[in-house]
N, C-alpha and C positions, 0 to 999 in steps of 0.2 A: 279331698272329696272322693265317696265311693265312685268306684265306675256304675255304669246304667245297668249293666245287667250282672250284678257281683251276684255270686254262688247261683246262677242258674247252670243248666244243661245247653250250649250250643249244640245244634241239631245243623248238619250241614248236607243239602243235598244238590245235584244238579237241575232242579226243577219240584214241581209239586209230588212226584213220587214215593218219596221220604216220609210224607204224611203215613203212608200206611205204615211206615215204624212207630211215626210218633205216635198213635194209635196205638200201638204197644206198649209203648214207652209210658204213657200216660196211666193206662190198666196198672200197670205194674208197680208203675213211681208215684201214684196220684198225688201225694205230697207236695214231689217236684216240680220245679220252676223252669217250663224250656223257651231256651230262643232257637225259633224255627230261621231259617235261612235258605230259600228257595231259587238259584241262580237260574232262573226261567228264562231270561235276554239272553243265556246262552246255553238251552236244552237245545240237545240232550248232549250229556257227556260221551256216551257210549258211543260215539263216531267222531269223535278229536282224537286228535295227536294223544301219549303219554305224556308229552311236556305240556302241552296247553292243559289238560287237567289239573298235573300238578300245579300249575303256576295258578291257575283258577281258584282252587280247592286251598292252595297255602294261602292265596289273596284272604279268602274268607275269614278262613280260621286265625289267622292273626289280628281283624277286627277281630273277632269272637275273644280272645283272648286278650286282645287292648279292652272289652268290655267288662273285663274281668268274670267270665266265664268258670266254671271250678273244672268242666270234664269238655270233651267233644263228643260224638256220634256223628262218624259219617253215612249216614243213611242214603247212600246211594252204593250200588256193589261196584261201577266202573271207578268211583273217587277213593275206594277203599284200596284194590286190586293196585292203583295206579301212584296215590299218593299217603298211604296210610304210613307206611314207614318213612318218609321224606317227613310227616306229621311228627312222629312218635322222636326222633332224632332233633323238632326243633325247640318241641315245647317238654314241658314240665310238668304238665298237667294231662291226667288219662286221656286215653285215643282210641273212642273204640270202633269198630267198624264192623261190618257187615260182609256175607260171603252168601251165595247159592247153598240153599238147602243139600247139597247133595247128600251128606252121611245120613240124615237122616232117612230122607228119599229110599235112598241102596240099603239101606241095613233093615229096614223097616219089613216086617212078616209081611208079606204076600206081594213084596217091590220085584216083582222078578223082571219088569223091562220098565225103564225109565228114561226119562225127556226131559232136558235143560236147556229151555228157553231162555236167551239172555242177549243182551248187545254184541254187536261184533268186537269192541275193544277188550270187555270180560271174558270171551269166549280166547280170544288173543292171550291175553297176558299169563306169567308166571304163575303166579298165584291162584289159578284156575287151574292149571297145568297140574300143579302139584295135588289139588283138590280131588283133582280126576284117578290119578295117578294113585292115592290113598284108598280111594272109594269106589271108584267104579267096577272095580273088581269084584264086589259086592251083586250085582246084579247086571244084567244088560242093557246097557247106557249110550244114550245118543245125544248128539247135542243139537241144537236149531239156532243158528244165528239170526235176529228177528231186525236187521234195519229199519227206524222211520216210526216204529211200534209205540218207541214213549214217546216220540216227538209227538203222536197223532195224539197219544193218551191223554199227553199232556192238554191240546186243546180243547178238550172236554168232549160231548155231544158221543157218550160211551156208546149210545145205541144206533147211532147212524150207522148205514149201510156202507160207507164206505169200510168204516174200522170192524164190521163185521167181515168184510172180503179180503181184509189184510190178515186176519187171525187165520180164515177157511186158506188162508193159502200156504201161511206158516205151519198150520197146525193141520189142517186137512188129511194131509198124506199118514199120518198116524191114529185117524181113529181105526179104534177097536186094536189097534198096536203095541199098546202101553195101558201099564198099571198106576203110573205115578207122574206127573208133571212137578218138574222145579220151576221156582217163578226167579229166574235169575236178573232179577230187574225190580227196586222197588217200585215202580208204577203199575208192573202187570197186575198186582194183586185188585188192583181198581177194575179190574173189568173178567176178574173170576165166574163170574156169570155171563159172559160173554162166550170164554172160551169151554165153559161148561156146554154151549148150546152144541160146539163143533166135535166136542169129543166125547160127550156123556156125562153124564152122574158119578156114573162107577170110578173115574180115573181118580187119583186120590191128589191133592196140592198144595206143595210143600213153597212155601216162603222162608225169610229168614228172618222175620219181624220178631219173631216173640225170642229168639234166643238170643236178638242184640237186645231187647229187654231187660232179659234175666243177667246176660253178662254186662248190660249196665246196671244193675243191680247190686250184682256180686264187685265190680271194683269198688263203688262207691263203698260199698260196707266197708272193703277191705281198708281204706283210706278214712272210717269213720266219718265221710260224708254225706252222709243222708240224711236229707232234710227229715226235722221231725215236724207233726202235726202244731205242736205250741208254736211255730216261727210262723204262722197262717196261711194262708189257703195256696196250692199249688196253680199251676194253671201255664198257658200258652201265649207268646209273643208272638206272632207271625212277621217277618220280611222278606222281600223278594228284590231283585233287582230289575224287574217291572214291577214298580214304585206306583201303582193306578188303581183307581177303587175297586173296578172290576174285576182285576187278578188277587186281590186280597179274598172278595166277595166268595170266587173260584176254589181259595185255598182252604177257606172256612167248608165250602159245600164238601170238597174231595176229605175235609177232616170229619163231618159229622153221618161220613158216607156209610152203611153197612154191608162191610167185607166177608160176611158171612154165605 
């Protein structure tokens, strides 16, 4: 018997955040067939342990891959940082992952002071380290560790006052500061118009959505897997581990959202 979800895209994130990849991903792949996978019962990642991620993150992706999956996307940057290689080591099947905008950010004509907002475990780990360590030499670079940020994100109600007084306190002390914001989190990109109200128009906002896109793009070709248009119509499975109509309902709104 096929598995349930043979040649789709596993999309693995710590909670609804992800979505703004798979937004990406979608543009990009339209053809493609993804399964979303949203471990909301235990966002956010970016404040666990390295082992509890990885044990998390391998829990997933091994369904993903007992369902016969062809690729992964870890669409969270603390699950990428934390358990990407632990990934790449167990399966067979491409691993792609996600990382803070930074090079683009720094290298970018007129980036000359920039800001990477992102969880405390990503702002922690190696892989960030080294990120910094390549690029930030590039321009003048700060980082903001943002606790509690996706967890609030995550519960939706973007415009409430309270998750506007978590941003002015994060972000506050930089306006007029900075040229370039990194959204080192995929959930922040949900409330871009949020953090536009604290720091202006002018500041420019770099995600890392579109370039896990393009590099899920580019393996699939490399691999000759790319869905073509004759095997019909692409589209989206949504799962979460709150398994209730309402957090489905939630995951459909944050994906039909416009992040512009």
């Amino acid at each position: 018997m096929r598995p349930a979800f043979h040649n789709y895209v596993g999309v693995i994130d710590s909670g609804l955040g992800g979505i703004s990849v798979l937004q990406e991903m979608t543009r990009e792949l339209p053809d493609e067939r993804f399964l979303f996978f949203g471990d909301s019962a235990n966002a956010p990642y970016g404040e666990k342990s390295v082992e509890r991620v990885q044990q998390m993150t391998m829990a997933i992706a091994q369904r993903m891959v007992d369902d016969g999956v062809k690729a992964i996307v870890i669409a969270c940057n603390t699950a990428t940082s934390a358990a990407a290689d632990l990934l790449r080591t167990t399966f067979t099947i491409p691993i792609v992952g996600i990382e803070p905008a930074l090079k683009p950010a720094a290298t970018s004509a007129g980036s000359h002071r920039v800001l990477v907002m992102a969880t405390p475990v990503t702002l922690s780990l190696k892989k960030y380290h080294d990120l910094w360590e390549r690029y930030a030499g590039y321009a003048d670079c700060a980082s903001q560790s943002c606790p509690g940020l996706a967890k609030r994100i995550e519960g939706g109600r973007l415009d409430a006052p309270d998750l506007a007084a978590m941003l002015e306190r994060f972000l506050g002390p930089y306006r007029g500061k900075i040229d370039s914001l990194v959204l080192g989190c995929t959930h922040y990109p949900f409330v871009k118009k949020q953090i536009r109200r604290v720091l202006g128009d002018d500041v420019k906002l770099y995600d890392g959505g579109r370039g896990t896109a393009r590099e899920l793009r580019r393996v699939l070709a490399k691999r000759e897997a790319l869905r073509r248009p004759e095997e019909g119509p692409g589209g989206v499975v949504f799962h979460s581990s709150i398994d209730t109509p309402e957090e489905m309902r939630l995951y459909k709104t944050f994906y039909h959202m416009d992040l512009n």
